[in-house]
Every structure is written in C-alpha cells, then in structure tokens.
Backbone as a ProteinNet text record, in pm:
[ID]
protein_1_A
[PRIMARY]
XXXXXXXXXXXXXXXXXXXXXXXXXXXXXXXXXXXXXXXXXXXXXXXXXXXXXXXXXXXXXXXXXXXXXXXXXXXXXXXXXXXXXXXXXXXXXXXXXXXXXXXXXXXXXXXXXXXXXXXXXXXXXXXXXXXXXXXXXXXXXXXXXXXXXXXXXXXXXXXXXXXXXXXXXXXXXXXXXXXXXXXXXXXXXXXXXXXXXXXXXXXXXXXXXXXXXXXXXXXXXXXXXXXXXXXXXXXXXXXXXXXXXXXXXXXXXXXXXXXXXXXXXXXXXXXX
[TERTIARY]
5756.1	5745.4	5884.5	5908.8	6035	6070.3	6187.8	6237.6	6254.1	6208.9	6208.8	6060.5	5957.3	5791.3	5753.4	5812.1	5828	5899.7	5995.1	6100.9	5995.4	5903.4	5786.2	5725	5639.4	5480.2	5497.8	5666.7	5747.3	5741.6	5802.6	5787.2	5682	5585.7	5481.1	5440.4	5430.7	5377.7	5296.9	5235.1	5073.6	5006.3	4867.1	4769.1	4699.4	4665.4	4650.3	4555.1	4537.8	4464.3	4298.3	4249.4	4173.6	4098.5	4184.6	4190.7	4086.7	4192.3	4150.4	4049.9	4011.4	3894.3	3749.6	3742.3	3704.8	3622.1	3769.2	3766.5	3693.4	3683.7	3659.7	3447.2	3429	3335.2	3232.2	3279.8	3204.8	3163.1	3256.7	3265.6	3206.6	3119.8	3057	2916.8	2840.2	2675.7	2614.1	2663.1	2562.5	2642.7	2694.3	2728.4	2675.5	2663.4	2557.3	2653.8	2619.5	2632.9	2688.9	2652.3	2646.1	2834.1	2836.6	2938.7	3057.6	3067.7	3168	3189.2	3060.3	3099.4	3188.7	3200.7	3264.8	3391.9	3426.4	3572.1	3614.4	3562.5	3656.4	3627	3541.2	3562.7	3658.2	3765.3	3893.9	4019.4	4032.7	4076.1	4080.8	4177.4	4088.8	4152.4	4267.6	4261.5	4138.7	4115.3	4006.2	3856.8	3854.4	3700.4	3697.2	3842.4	3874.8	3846.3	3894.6	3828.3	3705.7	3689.3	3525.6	3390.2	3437.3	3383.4	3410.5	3518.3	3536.7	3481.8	3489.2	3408.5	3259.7	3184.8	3052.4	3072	3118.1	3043.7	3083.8	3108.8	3191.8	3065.8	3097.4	2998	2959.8	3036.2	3020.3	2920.9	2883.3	2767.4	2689.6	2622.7	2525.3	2379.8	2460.8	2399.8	2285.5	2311.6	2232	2239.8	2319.6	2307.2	2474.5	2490.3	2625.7	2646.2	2788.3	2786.5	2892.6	2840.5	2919.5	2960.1	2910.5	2948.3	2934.3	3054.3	3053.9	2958	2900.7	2735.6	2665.6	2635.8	2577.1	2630.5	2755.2	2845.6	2795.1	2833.1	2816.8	2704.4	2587.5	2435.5	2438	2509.9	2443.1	2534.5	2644	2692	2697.4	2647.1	2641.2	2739.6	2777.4	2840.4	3000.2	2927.5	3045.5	3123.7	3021.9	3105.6	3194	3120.7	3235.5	3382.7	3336.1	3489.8	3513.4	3538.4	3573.5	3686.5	3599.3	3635.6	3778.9	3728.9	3827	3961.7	3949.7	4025.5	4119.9	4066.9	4165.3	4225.5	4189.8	4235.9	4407	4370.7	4474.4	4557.5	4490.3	4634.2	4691.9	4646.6	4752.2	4812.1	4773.3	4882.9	5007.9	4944.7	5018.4	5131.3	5133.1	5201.5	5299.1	5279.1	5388.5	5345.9	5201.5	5159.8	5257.5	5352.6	5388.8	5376.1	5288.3	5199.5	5273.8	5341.3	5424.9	5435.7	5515.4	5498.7	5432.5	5262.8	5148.1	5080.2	5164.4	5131.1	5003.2	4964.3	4853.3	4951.8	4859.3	4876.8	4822.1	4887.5	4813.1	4687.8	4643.9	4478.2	4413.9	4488.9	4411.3	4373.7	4461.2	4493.7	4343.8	4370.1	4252.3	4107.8	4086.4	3979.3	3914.5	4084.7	4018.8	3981.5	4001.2	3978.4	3828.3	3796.8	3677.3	3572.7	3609.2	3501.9	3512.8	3585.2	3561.1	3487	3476.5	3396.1	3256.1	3239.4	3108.8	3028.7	3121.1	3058.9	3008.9	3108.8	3062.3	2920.7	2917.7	2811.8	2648.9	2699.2	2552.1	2477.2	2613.8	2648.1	2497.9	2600.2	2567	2448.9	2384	2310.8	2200.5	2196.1	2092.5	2055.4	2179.6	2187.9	2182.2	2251.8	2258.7	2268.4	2200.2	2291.6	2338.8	2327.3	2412.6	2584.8	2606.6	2676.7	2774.4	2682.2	2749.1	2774.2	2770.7	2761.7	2943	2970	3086.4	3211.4	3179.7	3241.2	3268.4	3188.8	3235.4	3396.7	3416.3	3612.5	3683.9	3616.8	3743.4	3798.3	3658.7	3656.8	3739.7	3707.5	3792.7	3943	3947.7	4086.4	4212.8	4142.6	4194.5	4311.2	4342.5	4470.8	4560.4	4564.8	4701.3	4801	4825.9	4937.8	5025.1	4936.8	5003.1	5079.9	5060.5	5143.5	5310.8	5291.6	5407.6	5530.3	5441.2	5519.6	5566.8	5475.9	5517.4	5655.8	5692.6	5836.5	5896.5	5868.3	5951.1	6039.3	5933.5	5967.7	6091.5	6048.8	6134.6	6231.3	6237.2	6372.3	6471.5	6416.7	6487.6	6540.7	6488.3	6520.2	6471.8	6338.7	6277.9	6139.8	6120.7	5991.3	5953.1	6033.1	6028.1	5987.9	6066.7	6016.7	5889.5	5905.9	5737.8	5609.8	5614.1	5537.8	5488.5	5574.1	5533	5515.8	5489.6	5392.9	5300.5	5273.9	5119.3	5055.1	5098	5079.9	4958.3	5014	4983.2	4926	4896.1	4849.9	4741.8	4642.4	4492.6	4498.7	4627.9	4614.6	4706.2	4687	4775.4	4843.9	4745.5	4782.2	4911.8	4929.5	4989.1	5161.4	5147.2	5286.2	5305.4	5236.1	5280.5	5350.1	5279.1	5346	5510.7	5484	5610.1	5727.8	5697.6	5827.1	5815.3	5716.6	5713	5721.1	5681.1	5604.2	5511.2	5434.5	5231	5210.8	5080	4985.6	4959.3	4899.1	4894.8	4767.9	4709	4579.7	4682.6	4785.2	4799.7	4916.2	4958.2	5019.2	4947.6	4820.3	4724.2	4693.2	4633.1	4619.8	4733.7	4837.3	5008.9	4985.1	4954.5	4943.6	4772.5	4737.7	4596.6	4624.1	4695.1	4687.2	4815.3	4894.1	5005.1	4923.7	4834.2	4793.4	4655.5	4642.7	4564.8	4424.5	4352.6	4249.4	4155.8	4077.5	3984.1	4051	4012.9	4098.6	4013.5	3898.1	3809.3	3791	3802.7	3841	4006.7	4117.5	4219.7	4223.3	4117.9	4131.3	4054.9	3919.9	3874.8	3949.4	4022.7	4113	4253.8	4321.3	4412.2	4402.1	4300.7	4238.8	4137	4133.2	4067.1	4106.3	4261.7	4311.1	4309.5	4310.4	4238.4	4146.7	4005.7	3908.2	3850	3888.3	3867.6	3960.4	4054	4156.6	4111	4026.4	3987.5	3917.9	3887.5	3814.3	3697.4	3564.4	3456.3	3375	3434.3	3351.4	3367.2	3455.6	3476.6	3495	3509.4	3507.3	3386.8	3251.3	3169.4	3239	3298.5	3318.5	3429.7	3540	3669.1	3648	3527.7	3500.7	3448.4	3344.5	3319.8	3408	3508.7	3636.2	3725.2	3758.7	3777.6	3736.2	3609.6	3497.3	3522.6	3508.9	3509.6	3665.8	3764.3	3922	3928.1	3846.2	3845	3772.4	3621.6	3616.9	3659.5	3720.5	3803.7	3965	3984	4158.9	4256.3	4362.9	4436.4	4437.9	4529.2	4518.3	4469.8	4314	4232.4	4061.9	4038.9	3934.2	3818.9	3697.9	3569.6	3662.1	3708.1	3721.1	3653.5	3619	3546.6	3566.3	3657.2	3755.1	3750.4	3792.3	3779.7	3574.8	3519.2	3380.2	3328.4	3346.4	3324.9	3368.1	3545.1	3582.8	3509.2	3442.7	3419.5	3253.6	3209.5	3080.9	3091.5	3177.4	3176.2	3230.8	3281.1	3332.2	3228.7	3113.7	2967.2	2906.4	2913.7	2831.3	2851.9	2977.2	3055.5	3035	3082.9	2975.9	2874.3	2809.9	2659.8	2550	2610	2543.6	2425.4	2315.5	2263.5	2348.2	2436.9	2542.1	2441.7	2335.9	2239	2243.7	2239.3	2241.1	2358.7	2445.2	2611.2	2613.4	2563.6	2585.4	2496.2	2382.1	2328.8	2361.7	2418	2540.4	2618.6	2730.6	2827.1	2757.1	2655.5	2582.2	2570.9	2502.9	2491.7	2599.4	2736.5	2798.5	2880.5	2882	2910.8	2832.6	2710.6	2633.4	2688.6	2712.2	2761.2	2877.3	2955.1	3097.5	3078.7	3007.3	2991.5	2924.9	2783.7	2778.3	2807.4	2959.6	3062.1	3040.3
3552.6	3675.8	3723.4	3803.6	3914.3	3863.6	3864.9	3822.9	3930.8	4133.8	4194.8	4183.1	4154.8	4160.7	4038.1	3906.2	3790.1	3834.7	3973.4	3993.1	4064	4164	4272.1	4191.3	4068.4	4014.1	3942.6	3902.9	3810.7	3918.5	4006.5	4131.7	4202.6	4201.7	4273.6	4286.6	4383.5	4382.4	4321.7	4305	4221	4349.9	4313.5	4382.9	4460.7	4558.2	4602.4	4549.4	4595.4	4487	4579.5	4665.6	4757.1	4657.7	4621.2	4550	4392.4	4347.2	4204.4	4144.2	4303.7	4283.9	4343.4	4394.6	4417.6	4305.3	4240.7	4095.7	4026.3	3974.8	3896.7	3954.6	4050.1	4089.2	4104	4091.5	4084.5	3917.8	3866.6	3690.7	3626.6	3757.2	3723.7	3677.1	3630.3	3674.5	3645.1	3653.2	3709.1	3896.7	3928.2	4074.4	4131.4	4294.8	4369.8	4505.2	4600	4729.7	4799.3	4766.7	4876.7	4760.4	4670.6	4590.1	4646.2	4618.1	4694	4813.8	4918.9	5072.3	5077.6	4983.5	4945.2	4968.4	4880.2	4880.1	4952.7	5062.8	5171.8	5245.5	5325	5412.7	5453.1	5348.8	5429	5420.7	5428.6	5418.9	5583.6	5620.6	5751.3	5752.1	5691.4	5709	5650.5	5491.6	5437.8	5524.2	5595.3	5709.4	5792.1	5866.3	5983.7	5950.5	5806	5760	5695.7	5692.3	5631.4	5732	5838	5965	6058	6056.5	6095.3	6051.8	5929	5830.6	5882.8	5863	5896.7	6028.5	6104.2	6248.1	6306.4	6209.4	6209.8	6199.8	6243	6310.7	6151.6	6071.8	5913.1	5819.9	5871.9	5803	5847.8	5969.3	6079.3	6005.4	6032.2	5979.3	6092.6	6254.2	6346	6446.8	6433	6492.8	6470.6	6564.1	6568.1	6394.8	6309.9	6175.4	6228.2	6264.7	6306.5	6201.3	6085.3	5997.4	5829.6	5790.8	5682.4	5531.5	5561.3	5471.2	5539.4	5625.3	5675.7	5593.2	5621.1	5596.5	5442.3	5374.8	5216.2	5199.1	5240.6	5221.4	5202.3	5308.7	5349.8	5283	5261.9	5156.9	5033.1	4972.7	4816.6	4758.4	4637.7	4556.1	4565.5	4512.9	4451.3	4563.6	4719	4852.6	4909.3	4852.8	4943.9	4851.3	4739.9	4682.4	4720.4	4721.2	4709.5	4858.6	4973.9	5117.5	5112.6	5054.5	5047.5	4944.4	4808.8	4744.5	4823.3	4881.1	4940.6	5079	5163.5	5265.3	5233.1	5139.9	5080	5018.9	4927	4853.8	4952.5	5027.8	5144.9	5218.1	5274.9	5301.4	5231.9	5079.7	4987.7	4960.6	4981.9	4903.6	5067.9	5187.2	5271.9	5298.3	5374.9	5406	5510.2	5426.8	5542.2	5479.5	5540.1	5518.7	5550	5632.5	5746.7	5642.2	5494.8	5429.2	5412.4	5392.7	5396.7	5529.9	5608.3	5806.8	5807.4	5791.5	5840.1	5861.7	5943.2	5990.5	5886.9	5846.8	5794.5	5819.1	5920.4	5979	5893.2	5953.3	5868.3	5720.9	5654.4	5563.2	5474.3	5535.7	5557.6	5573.1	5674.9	5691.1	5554.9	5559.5	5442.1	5291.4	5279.8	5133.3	5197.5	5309.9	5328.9	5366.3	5385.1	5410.9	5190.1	5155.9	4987.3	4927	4954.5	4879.1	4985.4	5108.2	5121.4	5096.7	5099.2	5031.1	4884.1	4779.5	4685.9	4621.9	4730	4745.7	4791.6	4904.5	4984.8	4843.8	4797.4	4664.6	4554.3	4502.6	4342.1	4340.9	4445.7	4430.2	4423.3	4486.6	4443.1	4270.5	4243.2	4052.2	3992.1	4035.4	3928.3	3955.6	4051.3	4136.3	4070.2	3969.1	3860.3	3875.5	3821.9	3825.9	3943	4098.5	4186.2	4269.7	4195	4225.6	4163.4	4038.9	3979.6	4033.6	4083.1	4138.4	4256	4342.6	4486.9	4477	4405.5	4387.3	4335.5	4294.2	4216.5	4298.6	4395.7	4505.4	4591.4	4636.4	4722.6	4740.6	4634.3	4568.6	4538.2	4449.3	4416.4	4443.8	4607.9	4685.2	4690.3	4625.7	4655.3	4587.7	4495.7	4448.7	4538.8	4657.4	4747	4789.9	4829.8	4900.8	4819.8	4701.2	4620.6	4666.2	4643.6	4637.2	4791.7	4877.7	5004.7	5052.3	4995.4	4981.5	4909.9	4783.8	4699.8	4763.2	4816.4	4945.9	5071.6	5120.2	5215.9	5165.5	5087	5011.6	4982.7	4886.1	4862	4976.6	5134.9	5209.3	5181.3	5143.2	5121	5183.1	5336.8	5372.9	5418.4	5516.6	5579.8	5478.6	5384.1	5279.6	5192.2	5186.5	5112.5	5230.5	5329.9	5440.6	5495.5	5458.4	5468.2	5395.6	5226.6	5140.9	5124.4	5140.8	5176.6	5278.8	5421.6	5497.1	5465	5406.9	5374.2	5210.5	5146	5002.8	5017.5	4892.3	4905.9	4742.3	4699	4566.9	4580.4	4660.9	4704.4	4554.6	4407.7	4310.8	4248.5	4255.1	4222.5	4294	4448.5	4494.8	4435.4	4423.3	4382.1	4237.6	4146	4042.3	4055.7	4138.6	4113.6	4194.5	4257.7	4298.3	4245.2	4176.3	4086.1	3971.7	3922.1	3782.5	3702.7	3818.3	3812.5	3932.4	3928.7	4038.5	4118.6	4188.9	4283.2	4211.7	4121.4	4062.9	3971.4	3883.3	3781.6	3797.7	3930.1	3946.8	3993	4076.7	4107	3973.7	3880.8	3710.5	3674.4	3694.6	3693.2	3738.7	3858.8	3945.8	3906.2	3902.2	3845.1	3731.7	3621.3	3488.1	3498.5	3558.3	3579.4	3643.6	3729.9	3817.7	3681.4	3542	3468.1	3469.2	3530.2	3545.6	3428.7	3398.9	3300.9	3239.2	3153.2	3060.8	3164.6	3129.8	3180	3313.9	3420.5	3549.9	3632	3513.1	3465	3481.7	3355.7	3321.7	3382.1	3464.2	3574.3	3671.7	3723.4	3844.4	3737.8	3658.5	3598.5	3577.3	3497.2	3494.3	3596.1	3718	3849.9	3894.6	3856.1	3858.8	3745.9	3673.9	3569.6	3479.7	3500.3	3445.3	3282.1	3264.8	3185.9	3056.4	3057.2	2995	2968.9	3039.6	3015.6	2884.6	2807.2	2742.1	2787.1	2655.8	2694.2	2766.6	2750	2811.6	2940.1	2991.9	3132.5	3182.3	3179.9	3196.1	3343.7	3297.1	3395.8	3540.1	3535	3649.8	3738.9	3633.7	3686.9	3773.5	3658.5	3746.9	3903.6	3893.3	4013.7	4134.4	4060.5	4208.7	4225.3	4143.3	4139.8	4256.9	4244.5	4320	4486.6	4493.4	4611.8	4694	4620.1	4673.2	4697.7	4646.5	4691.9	4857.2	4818.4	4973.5	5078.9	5049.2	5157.8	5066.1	5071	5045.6	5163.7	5159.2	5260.1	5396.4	5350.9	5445.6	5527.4	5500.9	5571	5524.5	5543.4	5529.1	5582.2	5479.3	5581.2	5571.6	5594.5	5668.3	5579.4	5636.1	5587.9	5451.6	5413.4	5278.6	5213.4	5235.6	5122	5078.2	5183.7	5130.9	5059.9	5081.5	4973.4	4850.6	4899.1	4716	4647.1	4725.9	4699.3	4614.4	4651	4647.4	4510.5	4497.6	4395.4	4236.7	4272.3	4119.9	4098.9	4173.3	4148.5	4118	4119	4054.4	3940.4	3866	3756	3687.7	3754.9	3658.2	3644.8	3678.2	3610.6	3741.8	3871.3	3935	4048.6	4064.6	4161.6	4321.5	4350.8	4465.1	4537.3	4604.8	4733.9	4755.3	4664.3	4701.2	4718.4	4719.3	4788.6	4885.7	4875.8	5038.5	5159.4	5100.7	5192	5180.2	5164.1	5150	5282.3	5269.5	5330.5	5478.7	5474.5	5637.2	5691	5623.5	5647.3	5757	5678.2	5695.6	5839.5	5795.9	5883.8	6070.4	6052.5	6146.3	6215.6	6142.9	6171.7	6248.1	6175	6264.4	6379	6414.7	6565.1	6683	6594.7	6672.6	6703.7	6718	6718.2	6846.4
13890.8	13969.9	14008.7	14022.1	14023.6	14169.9	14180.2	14321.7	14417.4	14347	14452.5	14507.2	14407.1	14436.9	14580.4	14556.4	14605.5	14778.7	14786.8	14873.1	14962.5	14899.1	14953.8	15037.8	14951.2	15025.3	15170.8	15135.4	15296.7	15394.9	15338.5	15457.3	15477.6	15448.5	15501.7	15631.4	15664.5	15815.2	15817.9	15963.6	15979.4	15982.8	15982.4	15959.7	16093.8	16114	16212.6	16335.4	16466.4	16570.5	16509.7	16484.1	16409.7	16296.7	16219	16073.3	16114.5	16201.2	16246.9	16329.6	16376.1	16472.3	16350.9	16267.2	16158.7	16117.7	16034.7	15977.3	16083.3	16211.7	16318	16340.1	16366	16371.5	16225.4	16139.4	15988.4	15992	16014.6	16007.3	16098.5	16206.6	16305.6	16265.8	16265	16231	16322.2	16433.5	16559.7	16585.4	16495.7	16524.6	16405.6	16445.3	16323.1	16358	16312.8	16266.6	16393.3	16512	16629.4	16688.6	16669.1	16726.9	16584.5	16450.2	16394.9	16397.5	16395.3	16455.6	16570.8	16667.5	16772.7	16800.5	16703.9	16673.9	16602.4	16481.6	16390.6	16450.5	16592.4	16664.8	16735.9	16765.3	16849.4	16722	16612.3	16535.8	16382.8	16489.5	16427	16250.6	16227.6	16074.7	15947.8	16043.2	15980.3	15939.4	16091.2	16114.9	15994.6	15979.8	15886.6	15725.7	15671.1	15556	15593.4	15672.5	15619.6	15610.6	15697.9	15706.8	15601.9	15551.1	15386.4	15256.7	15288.2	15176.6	15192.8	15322.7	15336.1	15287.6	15272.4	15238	15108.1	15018.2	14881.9	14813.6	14660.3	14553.8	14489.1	14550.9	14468.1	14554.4	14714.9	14718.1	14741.7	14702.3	14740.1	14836.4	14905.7	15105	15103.9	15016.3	15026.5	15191.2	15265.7	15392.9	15459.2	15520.8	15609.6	15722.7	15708.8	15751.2	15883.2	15992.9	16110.6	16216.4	16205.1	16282	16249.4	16319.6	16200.9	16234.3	16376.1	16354	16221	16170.1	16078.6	15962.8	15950.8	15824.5	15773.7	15895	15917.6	15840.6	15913	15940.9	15748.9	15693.3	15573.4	15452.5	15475.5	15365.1	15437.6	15525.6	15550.7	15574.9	15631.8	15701.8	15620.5	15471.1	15379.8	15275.7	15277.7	15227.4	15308.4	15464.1	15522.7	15585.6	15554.9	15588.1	15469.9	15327.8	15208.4	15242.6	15274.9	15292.3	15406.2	15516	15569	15538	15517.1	15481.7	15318.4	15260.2	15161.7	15170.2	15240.8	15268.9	15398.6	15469.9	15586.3	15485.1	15407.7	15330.7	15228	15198.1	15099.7	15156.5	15321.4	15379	15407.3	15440.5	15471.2	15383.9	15237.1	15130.2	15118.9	15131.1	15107.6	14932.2	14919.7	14747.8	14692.3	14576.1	14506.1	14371.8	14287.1	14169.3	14040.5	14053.6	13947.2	13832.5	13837.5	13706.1	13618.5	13685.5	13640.2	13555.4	13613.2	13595.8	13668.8	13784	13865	13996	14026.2	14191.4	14299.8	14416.7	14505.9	14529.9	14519.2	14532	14384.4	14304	14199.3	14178	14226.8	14204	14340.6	14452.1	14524.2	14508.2	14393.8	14334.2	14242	14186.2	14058.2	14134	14256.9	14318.9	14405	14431.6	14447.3	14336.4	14241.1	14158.8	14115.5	14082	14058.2	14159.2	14300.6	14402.8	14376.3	14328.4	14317.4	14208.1	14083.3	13993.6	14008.1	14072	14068.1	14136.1	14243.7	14344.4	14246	14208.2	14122.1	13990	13911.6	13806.4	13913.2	13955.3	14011.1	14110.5	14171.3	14243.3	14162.1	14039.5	13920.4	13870.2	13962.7	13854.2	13982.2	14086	14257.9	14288.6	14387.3	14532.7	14597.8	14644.7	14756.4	14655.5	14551.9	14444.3	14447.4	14440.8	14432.4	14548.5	14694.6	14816.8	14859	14766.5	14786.8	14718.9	14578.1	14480.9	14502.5	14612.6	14617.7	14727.5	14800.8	14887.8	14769.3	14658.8	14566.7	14495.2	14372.2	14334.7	14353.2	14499.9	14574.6	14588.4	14619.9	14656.9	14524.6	14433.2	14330.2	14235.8	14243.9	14234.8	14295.4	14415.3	14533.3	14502.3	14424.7	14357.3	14279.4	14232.4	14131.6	14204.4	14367	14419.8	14466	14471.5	14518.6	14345.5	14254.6	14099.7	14081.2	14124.3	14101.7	14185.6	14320.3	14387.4	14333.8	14301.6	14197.6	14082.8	14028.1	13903.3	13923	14029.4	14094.8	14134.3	14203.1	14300.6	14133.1	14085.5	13880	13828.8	13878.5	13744	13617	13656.5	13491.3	13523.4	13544.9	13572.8	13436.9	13406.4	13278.2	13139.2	13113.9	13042.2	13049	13174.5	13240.7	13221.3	13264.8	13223.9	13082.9	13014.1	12855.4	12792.2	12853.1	12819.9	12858.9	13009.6	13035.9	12981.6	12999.3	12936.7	12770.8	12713.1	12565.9	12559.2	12677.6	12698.2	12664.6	12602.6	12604.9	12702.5	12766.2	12782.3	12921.7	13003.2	13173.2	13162.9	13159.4	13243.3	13144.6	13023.5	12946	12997	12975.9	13020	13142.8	13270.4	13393.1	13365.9	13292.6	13279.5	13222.1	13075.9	13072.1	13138	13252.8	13300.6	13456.6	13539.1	13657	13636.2	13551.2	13490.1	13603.6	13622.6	13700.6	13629	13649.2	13658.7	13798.4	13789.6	13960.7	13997.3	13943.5	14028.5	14080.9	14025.4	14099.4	14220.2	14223	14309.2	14419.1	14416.1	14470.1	14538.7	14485.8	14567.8	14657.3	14601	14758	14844.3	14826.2	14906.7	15023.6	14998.9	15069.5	15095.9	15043.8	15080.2	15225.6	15187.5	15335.5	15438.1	15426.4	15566.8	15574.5	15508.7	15585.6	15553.4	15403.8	15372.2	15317.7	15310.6	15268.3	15095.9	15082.6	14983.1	14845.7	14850.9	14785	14745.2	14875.6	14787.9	14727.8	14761.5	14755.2	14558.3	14549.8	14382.5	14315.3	14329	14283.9	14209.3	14305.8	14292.1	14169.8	14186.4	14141.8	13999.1	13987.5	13815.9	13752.9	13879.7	13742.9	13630.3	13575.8	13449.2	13346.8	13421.4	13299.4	13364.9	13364.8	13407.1	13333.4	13229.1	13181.8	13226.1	13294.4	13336.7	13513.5	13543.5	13707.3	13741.9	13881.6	13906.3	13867.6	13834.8	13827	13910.1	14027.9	14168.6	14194.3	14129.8	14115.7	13972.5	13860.2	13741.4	13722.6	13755.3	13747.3	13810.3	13938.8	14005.2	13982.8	13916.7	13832.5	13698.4	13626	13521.8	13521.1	13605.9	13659.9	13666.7	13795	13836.1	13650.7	13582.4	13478	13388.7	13357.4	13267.7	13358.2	13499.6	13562.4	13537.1	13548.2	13573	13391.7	13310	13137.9	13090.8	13235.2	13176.7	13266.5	13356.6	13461.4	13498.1	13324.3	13356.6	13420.6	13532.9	13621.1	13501.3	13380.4	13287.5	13223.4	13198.5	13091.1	13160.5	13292.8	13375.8	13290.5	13248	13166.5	13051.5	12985.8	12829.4	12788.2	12631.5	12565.4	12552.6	12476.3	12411.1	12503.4	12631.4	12774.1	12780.3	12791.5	12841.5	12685.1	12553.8	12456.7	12482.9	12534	12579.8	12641.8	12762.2	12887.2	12895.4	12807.8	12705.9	12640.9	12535.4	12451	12569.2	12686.4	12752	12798.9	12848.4	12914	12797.5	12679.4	12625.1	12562	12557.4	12549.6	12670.1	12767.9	12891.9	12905.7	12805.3	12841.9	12930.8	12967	13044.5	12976.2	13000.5	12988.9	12979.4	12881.9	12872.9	12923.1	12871.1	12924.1	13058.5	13163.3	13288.8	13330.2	13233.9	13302.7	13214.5	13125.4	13037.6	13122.9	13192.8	13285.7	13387.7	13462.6	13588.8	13538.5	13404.2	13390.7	13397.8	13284.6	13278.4	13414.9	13491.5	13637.7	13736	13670.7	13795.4	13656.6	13534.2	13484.7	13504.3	13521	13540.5	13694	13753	13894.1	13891.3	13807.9	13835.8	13717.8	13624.4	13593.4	13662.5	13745.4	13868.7	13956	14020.8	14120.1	14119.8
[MASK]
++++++++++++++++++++++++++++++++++++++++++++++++++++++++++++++++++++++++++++++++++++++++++++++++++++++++++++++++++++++++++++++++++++++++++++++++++++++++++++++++++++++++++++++++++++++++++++++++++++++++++++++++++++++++++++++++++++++++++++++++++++++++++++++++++++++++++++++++

C-alpha cells in the first residue's frame, strides 16, 4: 500500500457523536425505530440525505417522505444506518472522483444503486443475509476515494484515468499503481474507526473472494459479483451485467434471480 494511502487512514478524523450513537443504538436490540429516529433528528445533514434518499426514483416509497420517523419506519433499522453512515463518511473522506471520471454524485449513485441491488438480489436467497450485505454493499467503494487523492496528490490522474477508463478489471489497475485494491483499503479504513472484525473482512476480500475466510467467503463473493455488474466505470452496461451473470453462476447461484433484480432496477431507472 502506498505510503500516502497508509498516511490518509492514520489521519482520519473520528467519526461523528451522530455516527456513533447510530452505531450504538442499531447494536442495541432492546432499541427499534422510534430510539434511532432519535438520534438523526438533531442532525440536520444526516435528515437531508436520508430524506433525499426516501424520495428518490430508486425506492419508489410511492408518496412524499417528510419526516424522518417516516423515513426510518420505511427502510428499517439496517437501510437507514447504511444511508446515513455513507453519505457522513464521503463527506468525511473529502470525494474527489475525477481519476475514476465520475462525479462525486456519481460516484454516490453507483454505491447506492450496489446496496440496492444487493438488497432487491439477496433477499430472494436470505433476507437475514441480505439485511447484512446491504452496509457492506454500500460502503464497499470508499477506498476509491482515499486512491483517488493518492492519484492526485502523484500527478498521475490523467494516466490513472485512462486505465480505468478502458478497465474491464477496476481491481487489477488499483493494484498496480497502490498495490491494494479499494476494497482492501476500504477494510483500513473501517478497521481504524473500530468496526466489527467480520464486516471488516467482508468488505477486505470482495476482490478476491476466493482467498477470504470461510465465515465470510459467501458474503465477499456476493459484493464481488455486485461491484462486476455495477463497476464505478461502466455501471449496467451490457459486458459488466454478462460478467456479472456468469460469477453467479460459477458460484453456484440461481443467476435468474439476479438477472431479475437487475431488470427491476433497470426498468426503474428508464422510468425516472
């Protein structure tokens, strides 16, 4: 790993008192819905994405989301930390994407359309399963953002950009100019702010899943198969969702119920 990427994850701020009371109240299970509405109520940037998210063409709620007991009520315990916990840490990290050629918004999009795919995907095979996988999902890109300053700070955007650009393999270029991938810097990054060991190595071995503990292997493979057919670069295209297709069926998965997932959400975003 690059000794400016390694220089980032030391310095990171801590995580907000918002964030941690979040985390603290999810991990509660004598607390429910009306106790985390609790806490993203005096928090007005958190309110503003989660109230954005609710009224977006990607989870058609069907009705105006004006308050965020509502919001809560309606994506559940573990969507709406997911919503909030990634919207705070991309403020947190300072998104500038440009290496990648996406926009911070985009780049935004593409880590929300991966936590809803994985969500629409897995709840077909385990909802408990795909209840855990939607913060990893989610999350799983924020490494890009540490490499993408990395990039910039080097003077090597332009060069880095016209290999992603033309990548069918993101994790491959990241290696060779960090030597990680952005999942496993993504795992630094979560393992310093103090996160569970377990969704720690999820996220860490989503690039090469076959290389993970057994105890998580299933859930890596997963974010794996998802970040193939909504790679940062070429989100949906054709060539990505064949890829994306053929590793689910090497794993062993029923492909049809992710090929109808994808239609799903594909149908969605032409009806915008």
């Amino acid at each position: 790993m690059k000794s400016s990427i390694v220089e980032s994850i030391k310095s990171l701020p801590p995580l907000s008192k918002t964030i941690i009371d979040i985390n603290r109240v999810y991990a509660d299970e004598e607390s429910g819905i009306a106790e985390l509405a609790k806490v993203i109520e005096p928090d007005p940037m958190i309110v503003a994405n989660l109230l954005k998210a609710a009224n977006s063409p990607l989870y058609s709620f069907g009705r105006d989301i004006l308050s965020v007991a509502q919001a809560v009520s309606l994506f559940g315990m573990s969507m709406t930390r997911s919503i909030a916990l990634g919207n705070s840490i991309r403020k947190l990290l300072n998104v500038d994407m440009q290496p990648y050629g996406v926009t911070s918004d985009k780049f935004a999009e593409v880590s929300s359309l991966q936590a809803t795919l994985v969500q629409k995907w897995y709840a077909k095979v385990d909802r408990k399963k795909a209840d855990k996988l939607y913060l990893s999902a989610f999350l799983q890109e924020m490494g890009k953002i540490l490499i993408s300053n990395s990039v910039i700070q080097d003077d090597e955007d332009i060069s880095f950009h016209s290999e992603i650009e033309s990548s069918n393999d993101i994790a491959a270029a990241e290696k060779a100019y960090a030597g990680v991938t952005s999942s496993e810097v993504t795992a630094e990054i979560f393992s310093h702010w103090g996160f569970d060991e377990e969704f720690v190595d999820i996220i860490k071995y989503a690039d090469n899943p076959s290389a993970a503990p057994k105890s998580v292997r299933e859930y890596s493979t997963v974010l794996n198969i998802i970040k193939t057919v909504l790679p940062i670069n070429k989100p949906f295209s054709e060539q990505a969702i064949n890829f994306g297709l053929r590793k689910a069926r090497d794993a062993g998965y029923d492909h049809e119920l992710l090929e109808d997932a994808i239609d799903d959400m594909l149908d969605m975003q032409e009806g915008k």
